[in-house]
C-alpha positions in Angstrom: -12.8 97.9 -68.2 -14.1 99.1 -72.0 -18.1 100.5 -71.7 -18.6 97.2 -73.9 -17.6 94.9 -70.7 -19.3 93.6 -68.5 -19.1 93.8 -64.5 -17.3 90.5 -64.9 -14.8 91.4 -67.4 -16.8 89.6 -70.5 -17.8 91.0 -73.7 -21.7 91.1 -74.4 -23.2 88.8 -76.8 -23.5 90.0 -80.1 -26.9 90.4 -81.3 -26.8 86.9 -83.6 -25.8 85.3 -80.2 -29.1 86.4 -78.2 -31.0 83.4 -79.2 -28.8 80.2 -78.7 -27.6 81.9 -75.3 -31.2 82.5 -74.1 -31.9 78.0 -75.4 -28.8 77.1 -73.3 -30.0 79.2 -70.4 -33.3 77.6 -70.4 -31.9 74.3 -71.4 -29.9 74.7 -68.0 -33.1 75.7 -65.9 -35.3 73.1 -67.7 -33.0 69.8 -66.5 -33.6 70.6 -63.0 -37.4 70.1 -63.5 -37.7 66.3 -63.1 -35.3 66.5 -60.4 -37.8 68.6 -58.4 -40.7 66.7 -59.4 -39.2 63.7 -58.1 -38.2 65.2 -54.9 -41.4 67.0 -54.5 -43.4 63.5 -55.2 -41.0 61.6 -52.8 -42.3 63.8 -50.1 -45.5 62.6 -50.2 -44.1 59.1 -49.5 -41.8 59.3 -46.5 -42.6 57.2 -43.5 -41.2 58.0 -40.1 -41.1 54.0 -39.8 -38.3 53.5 -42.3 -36.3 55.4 -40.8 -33.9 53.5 -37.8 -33.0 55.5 -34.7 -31.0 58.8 -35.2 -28.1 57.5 -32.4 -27.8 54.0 -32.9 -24.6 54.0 -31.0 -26.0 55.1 -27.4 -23.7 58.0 -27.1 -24.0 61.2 -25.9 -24.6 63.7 -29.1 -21.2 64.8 -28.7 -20.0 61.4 -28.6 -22.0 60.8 -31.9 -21.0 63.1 -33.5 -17.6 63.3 -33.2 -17.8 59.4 -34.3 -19.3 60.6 -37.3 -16.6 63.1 -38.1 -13.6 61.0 -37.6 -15.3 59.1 -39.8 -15.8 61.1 -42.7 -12.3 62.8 -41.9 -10.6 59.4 -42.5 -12.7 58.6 -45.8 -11.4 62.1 -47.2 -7.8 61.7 -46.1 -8.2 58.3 -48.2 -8.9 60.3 -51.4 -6.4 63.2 -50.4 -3.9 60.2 -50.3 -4.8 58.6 -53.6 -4.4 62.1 -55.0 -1.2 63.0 -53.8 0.6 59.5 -54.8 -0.8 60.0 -58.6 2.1 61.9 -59.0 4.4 58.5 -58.8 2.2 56.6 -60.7 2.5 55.7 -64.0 -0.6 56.9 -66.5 -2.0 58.9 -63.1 -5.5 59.7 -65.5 -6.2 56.3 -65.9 -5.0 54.1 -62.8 -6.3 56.8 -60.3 -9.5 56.8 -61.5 -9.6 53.3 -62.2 -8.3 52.8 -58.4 -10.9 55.0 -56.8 -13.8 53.5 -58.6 -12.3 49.9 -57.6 -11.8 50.7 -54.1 -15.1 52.4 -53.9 -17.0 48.9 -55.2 -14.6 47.0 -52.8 -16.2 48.9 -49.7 -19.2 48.9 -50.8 -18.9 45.0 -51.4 -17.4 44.3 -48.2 -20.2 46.8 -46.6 -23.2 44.4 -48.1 -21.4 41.6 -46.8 -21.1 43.0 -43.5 -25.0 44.0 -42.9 
């Protein structure tokens, strides 16, 4: 590593650079504002009352819980498998995504229907 490096391996910015480096930096902080403005507003509006019963199902917590990780384990071996077949399909780019995003509407259609 040169004296002109940084810790991370990068060059500094040159002097001409200071000033668009320093906008994008607080362009970066600044779009997080209205996202917590709107969470700190929601918190004024949360109601125990909309919220249903933390163990619907009646099990133990264990039981729950392990319910709700077989769950999310299957919905992520869905994806894994979607990902590992784009290798055999033809134009993997487009069909994949185009297949996740269709499957994704398709459950949550089938979920509406269902409650």
């Amino acid at each position: 590593m040169s004296d002109k490096q940084t810790a991370d391996g990068q060059l500094p910015a040159s002097p001409g650079e200071a000033g668009p480096a320093r906008g994008k930096e607080f362009a970066k902080i600044l779009k997080f504002v209205p996202l917590l403005f709107m969470a700190t507003v929601g918190l004024f509006f949360i109601k125990a009352g909309n919220f249903g019963s933390f163990n619907p199902s009646h099990l133990s917590l264990a039981g729950a819980v392990s319910a709700a990780a077989a769950i999310a384990l299957f919905s992520y071996l869905g994806l894994e498998t979607a990902s590992v077949a784009a290798g055999r399909v033809k134009e993997p780019s487009r069909n994949v995504s185009r297949a996740t995003i269709y499957g994704t509407l398709a459950c949550a259609f089938i979920y509406i229907l269902g409650t």
